[in-house]
C-alpha positions in Angstrom: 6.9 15.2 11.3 3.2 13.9 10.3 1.2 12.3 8.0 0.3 16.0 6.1 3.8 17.3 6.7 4.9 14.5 4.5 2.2 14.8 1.5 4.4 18.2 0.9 6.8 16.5 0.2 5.5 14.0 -1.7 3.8 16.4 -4.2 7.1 18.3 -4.6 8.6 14.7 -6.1 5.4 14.2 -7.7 6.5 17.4 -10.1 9.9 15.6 -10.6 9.1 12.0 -11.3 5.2 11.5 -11.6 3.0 12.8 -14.4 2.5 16.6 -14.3 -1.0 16.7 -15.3 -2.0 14.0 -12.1 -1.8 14.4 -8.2 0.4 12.3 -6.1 -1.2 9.0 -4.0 -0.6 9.6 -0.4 -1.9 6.7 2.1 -5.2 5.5 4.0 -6.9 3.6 6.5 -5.6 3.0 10.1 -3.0 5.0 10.9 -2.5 5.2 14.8 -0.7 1.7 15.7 -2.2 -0.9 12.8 -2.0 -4.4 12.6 -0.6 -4.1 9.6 1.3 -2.2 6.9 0.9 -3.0 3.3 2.9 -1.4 0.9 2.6 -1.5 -2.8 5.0 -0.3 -5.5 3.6 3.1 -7.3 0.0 4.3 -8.1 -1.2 5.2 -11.5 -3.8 7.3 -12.9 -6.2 4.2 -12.9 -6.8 5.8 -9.1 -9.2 8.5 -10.3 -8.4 10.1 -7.0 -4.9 11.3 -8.8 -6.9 13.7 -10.7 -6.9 17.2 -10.0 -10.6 17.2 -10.4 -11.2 15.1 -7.8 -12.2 16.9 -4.3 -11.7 13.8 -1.5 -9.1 11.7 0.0 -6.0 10.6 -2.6 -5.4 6.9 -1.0 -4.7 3.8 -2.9 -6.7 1.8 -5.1 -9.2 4.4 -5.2 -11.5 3.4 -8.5 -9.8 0.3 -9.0 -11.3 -3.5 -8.4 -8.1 -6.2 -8.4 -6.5 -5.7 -5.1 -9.8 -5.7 -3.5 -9.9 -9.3 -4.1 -6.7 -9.6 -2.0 -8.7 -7.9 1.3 -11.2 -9.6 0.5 -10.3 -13.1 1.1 -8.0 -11.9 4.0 -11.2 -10.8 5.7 -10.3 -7.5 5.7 -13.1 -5.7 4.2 -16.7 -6.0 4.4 -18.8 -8.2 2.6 -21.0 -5.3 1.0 -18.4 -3.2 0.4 -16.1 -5.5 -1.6 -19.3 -6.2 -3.5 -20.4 -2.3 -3.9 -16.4 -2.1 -5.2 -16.6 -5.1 -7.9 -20.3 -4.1 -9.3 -19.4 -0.6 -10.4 -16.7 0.9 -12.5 -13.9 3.1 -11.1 -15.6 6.1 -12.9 -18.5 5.9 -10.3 -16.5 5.8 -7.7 -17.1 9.2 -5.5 -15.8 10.9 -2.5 -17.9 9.8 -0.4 -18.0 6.0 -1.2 -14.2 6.3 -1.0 -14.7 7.7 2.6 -16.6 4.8 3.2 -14.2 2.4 1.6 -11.3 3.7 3.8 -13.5 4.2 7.0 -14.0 0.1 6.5 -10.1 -0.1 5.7 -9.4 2.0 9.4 -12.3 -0.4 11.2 -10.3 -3.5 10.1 -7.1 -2.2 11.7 -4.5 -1.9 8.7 -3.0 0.9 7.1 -2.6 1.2 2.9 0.1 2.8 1.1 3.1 2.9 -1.8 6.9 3.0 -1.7 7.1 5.9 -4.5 4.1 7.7 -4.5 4.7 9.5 -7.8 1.6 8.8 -10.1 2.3 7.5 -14.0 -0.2 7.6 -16.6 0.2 4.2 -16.9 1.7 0.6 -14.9 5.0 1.5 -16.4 7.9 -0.1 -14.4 9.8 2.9 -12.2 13.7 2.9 -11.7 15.3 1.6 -8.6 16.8 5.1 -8.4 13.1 6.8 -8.6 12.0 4.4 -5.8 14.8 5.3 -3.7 13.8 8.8 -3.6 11.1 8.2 -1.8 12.6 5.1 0.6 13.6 8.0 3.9 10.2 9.6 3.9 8.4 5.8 3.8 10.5 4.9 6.6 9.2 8.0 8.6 5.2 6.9 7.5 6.4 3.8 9.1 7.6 5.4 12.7 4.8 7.7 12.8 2.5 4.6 11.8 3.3 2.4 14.1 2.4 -1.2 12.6 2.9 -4.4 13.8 3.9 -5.6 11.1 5.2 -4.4 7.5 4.1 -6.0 3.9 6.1 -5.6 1.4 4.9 -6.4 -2.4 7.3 -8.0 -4.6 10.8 -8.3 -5.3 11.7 -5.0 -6.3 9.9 -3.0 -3.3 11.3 -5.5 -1.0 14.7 -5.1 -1.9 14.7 -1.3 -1.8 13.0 -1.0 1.7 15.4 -4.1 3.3 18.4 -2.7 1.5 19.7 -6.2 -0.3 18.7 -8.5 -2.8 15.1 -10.1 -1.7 13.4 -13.1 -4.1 9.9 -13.5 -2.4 9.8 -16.8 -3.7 12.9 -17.5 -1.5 11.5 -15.5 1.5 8.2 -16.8 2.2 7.1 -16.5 5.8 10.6 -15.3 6.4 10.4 -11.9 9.0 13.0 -9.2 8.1 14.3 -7.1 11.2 15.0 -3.6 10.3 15.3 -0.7 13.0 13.2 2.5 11.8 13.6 5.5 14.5 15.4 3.5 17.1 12.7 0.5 17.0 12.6 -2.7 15.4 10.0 -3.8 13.0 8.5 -6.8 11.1 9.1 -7.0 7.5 7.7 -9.9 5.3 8.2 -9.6 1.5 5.0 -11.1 -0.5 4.2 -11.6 -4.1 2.8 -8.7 -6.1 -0.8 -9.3 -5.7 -2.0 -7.1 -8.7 -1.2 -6.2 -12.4 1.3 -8.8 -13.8 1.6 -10.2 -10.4 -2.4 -11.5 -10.5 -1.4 -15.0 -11.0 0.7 -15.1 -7.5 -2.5 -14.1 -5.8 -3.4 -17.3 -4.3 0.4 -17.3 -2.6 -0.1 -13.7 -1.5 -3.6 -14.6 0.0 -1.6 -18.2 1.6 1.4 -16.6 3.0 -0.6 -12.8 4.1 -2.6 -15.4 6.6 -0.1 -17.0 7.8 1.6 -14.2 9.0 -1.9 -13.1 10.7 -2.0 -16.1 12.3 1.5 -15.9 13.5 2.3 -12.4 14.4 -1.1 -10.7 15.7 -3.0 -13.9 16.2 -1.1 -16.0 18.6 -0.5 -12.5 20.7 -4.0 -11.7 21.3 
């Protein structure tokens, strides 16, 4: 199994749970043994790149501005990207420029993607039993990945990939161990950056570089 083998997949549960008239949101940036793994809930058709129409990659945030911030004060993006992203609006967003934004995204060594990648219309809230249909084939994105470490955005994402209850605000800093494939591998839940989870930003951003620091820092 690779990458492409599982976009089949994902578009086949795209017809079942996502909106008909939009493409699923596969994945992006480094995908060969990143730092780090962040994964987000579920995309919606703010990504311009869900629609059918559009002829380049279909990878997160594609068109959108808010999370930006979040790489951006982690130091993971360039300085004149993130400002090339924030001074125009998602509609001018093209192929190309979201090669570029990705290429960026591969150069700082982490990998982007969902738990469900079924695209709504809208920031509607999905089932847990939606999210679960997607929870085997994120675990394989995750062997064939490779990260150092996993990020999990907020309570509900958390909970789903760890299998039990998680509270980020209880878990801060606090490494999850789960075996993927036979190997072990880093979990940290993390506040939901984005949407209603804006206002936890400044926690994100807090704990996100601690765990740098502590997990691919102090090993270098």
């Amino acid at each position: 199994m690779n990458l492409d083998e599982l976009k089949i997949k994902y578009d086949k549960l795209q017809l079942k749970y996502g909106a008909k008239e939009l493409d699923s949101i596969y994945n992006g940036g480094k995908s060969d043994n990143p730092d780090i793994c962040f994964v987000f809930m579920n995309p919606t058709g703010r990504n311009i790149a869900s629609l059918k129409t559009w002829e380049g990659i279909k990878s997160p945030w594609i068109g959108t501005k808010n999370v930006w911030d979040l790489f951006d004060a982690l130091d993971l993006i360039d300085k004149d990207i993130y400002a090339r992203i924030k001074s125009m609006k998602g509609s001018e967003w093209t192929p190309l420029f979201a090669l570029e934004v990705y290429k960026n995204v591969t150069e700082h060594n982490f990998f982007i993607t969902n738990l469900g990648k079924c695209t709504q219309i809208d920031a509607r809230p999905l089932k847990d039993e939606v999210l679960k249909k997607y929870l085997n084939l994120l675990y394989q994105e995750i062997a064939i990945v490779n990260p150092k470490v996993v990020i999990l955005f907020g309570n509900q994402v958390s909970s789903i990939v760890l299998d039990k209850k998680i509270s980020v605000s209880m878990n801060r800093k606090v490494c999850h161990i789960k075996k993927i494939k036979g190997k072990e591998y880093k979990f940290y839940p993390v506040f939901y950056p984005v949407g209603n989870g804006r206002f936890n930003i400044d926690k994100s951003i807090e704990d996100i570089k601690w765990i740098i620091k502590e997990e691919l820092e102090k090993v270098k």
